[in-house]
C-alpha positions as protocol buffer text, in pm:
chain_id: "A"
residue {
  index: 1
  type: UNK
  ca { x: -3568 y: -3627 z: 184 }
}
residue {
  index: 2
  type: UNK
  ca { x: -3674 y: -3836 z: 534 }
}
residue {
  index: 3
  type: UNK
  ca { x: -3616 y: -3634 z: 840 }
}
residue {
  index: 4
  type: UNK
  ca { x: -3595 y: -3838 z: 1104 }
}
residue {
  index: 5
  type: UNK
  ca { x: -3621 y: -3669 z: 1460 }
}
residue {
  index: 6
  type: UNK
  ca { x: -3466 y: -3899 z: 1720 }
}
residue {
  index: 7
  type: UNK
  ca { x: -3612 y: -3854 z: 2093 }
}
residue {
  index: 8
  type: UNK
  ca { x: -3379 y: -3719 z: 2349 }
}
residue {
  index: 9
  type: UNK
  ca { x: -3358 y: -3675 z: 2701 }
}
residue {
  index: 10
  type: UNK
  ca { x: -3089 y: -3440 z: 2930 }
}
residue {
  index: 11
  type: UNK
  ca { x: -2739 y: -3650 z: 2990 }
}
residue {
  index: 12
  type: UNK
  ca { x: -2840 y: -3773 z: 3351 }
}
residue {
  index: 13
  type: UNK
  ca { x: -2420 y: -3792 z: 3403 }
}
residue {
  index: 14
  type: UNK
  ca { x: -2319 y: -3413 z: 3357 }
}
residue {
  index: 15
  type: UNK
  ca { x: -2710 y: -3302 z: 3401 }
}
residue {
  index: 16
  type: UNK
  ca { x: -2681 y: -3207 z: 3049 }
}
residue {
  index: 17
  type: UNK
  ca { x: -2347 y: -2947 z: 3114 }
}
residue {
  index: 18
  type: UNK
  ca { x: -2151 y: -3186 z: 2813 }
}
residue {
  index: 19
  type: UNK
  ca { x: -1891 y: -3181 z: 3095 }
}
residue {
  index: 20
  type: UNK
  ca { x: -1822 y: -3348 z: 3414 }
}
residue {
  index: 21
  type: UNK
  ca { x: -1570 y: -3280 z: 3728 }
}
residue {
  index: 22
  type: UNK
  ca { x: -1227 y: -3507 z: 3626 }
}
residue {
  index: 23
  type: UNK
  ca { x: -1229 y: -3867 z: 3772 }
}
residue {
  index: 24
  type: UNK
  ca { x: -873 y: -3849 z: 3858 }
}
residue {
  index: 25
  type: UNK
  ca { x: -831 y: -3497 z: 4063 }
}
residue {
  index: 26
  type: UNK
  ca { x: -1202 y: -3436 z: 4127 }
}
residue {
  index: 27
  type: UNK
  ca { x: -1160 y: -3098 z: 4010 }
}
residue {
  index: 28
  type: UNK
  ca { x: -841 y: -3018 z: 4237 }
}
residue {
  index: 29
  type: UNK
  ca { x: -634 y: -2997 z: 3870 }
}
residue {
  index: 30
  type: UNK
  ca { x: -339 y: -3139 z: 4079 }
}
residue {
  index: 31
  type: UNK
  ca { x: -234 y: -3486 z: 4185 }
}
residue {
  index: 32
  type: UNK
  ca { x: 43 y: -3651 z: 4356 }
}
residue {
  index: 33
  type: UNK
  ca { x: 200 y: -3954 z: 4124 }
}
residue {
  index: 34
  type: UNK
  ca { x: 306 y: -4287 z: 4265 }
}
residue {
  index: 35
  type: UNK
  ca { x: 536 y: -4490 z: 4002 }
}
residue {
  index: 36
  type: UNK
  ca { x: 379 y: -4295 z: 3789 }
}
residue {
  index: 37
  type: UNK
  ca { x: 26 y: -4298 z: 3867 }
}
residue {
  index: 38
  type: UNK
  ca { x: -204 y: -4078 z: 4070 }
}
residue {
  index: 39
  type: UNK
  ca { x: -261 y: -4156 z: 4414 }
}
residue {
  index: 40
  type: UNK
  ca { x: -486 y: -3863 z: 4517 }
}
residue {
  index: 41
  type: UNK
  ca { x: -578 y: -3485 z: 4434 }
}
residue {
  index: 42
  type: UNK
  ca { x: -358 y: -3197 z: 4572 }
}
residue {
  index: 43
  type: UNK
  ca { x: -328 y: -2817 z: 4624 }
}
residue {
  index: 44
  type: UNK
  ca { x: -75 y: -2651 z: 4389 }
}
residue {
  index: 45
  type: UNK
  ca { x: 151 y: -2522 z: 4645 }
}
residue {
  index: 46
  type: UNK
  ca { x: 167 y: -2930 z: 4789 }
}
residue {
  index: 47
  type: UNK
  ca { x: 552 y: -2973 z: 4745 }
}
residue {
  index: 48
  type: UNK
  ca { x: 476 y: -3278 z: 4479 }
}
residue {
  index: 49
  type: UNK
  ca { x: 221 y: -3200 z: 4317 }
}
residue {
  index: 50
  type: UNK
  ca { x: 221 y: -3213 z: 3971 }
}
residue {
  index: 51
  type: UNK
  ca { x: -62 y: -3082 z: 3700 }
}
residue {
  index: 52
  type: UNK
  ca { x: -358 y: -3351 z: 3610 }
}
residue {
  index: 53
  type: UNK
  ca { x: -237 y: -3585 z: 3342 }
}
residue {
  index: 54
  type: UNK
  ca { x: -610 y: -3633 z: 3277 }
}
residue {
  index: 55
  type: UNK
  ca { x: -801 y: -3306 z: 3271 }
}
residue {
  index: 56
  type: UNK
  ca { x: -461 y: -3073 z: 3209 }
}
residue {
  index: 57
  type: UNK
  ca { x: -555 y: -2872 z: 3477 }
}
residue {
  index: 58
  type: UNK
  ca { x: -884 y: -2809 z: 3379 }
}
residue {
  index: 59
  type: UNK
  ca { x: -1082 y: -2996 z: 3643 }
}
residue {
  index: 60
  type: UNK
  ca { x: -1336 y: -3089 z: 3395 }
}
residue {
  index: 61
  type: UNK
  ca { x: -1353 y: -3337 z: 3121 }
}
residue {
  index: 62
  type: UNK
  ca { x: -1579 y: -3377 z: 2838 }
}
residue {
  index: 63
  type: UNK
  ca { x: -1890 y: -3590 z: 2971 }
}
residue {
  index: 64
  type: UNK
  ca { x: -1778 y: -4009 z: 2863 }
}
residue {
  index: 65
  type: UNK
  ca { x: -2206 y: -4048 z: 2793 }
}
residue {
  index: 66
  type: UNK
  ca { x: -2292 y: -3783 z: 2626 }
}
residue {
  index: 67
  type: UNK
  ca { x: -1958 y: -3709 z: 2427 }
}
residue {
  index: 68
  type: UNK
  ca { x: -1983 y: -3314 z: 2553 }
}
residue {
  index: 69
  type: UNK
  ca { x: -2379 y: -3251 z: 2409 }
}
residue {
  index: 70
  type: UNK
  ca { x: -2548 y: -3278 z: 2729 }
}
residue {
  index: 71
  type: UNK
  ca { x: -2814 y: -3526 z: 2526 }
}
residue {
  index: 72
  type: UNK
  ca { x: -2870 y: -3899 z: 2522 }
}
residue {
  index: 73
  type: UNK
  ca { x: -3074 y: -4031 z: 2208 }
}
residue {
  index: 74
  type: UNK
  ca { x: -3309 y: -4294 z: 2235 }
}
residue {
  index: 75
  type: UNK
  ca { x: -3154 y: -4637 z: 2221 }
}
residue {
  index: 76
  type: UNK
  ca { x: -2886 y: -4526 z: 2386 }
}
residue {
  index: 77
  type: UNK
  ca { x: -2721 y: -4771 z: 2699 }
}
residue {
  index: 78
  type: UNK
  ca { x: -2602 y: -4600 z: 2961 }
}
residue {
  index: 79
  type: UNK
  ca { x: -2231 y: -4699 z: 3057 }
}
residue {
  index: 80
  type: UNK
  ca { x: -2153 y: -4812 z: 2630 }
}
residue {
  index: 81
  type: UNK
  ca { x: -2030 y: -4431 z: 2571 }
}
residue {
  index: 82
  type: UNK
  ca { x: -2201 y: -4453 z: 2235 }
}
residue {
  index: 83
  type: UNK
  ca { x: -2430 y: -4168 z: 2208 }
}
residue {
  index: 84
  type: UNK
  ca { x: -2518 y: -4136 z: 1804 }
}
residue {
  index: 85
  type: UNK
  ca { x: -2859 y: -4007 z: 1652 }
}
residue {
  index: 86
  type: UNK
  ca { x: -3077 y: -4189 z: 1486 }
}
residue {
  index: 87
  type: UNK
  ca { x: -3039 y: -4170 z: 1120 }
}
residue {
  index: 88
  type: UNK
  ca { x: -3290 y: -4311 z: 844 }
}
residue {
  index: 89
  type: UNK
  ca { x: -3235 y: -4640 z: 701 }
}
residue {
  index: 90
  type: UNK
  ca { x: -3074 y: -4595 z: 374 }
}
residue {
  index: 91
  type: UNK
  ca { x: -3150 y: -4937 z: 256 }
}
């Protein structure tokens, strides 16, 4: 059986964590809609704030480069979100 061993390097996004802070609430886990969409983060006790429809008030979502393994395999572009091995040809 061919083994093939793919180089990789550390996710330079979530400095290989597999996780970054949330894009919408920047880690706040609250926002404050407007028609529906979130204008900016907030502090729980903020009289409309309402949990992250993005992270679920976890303030941290699963890294959109390195799909949560902290590793980026050769060939990979950053910014496509496709982060696969390498696999032999089976051809």
């Amino acid at each position: 059986m061919l083994k093939v061993t793919a180089p990789v390097e550390n996710c330079t996004i979530c400095d290989a964590r597999g996780w970054a802070v949330c894009p919408t609430c920047s880690g706040a886990t609250y926002v404050i809609l407007l028609g529906g969409r979130p204008l900016r983060s907030a502090a729980s006790f903020e009289p409309d704030a309402v949990r992250c429809p993005t992270c679920h008030s976890y303030g941290a979502v699963v890294c959109p480069e390195c799909g949560g393994s902290g590793r980026l395999y050769q060939g990979h572009e950053y910014g496509s979100g496709r982060n696969k091995p390498l696999h032999p040809h089976s051809g």
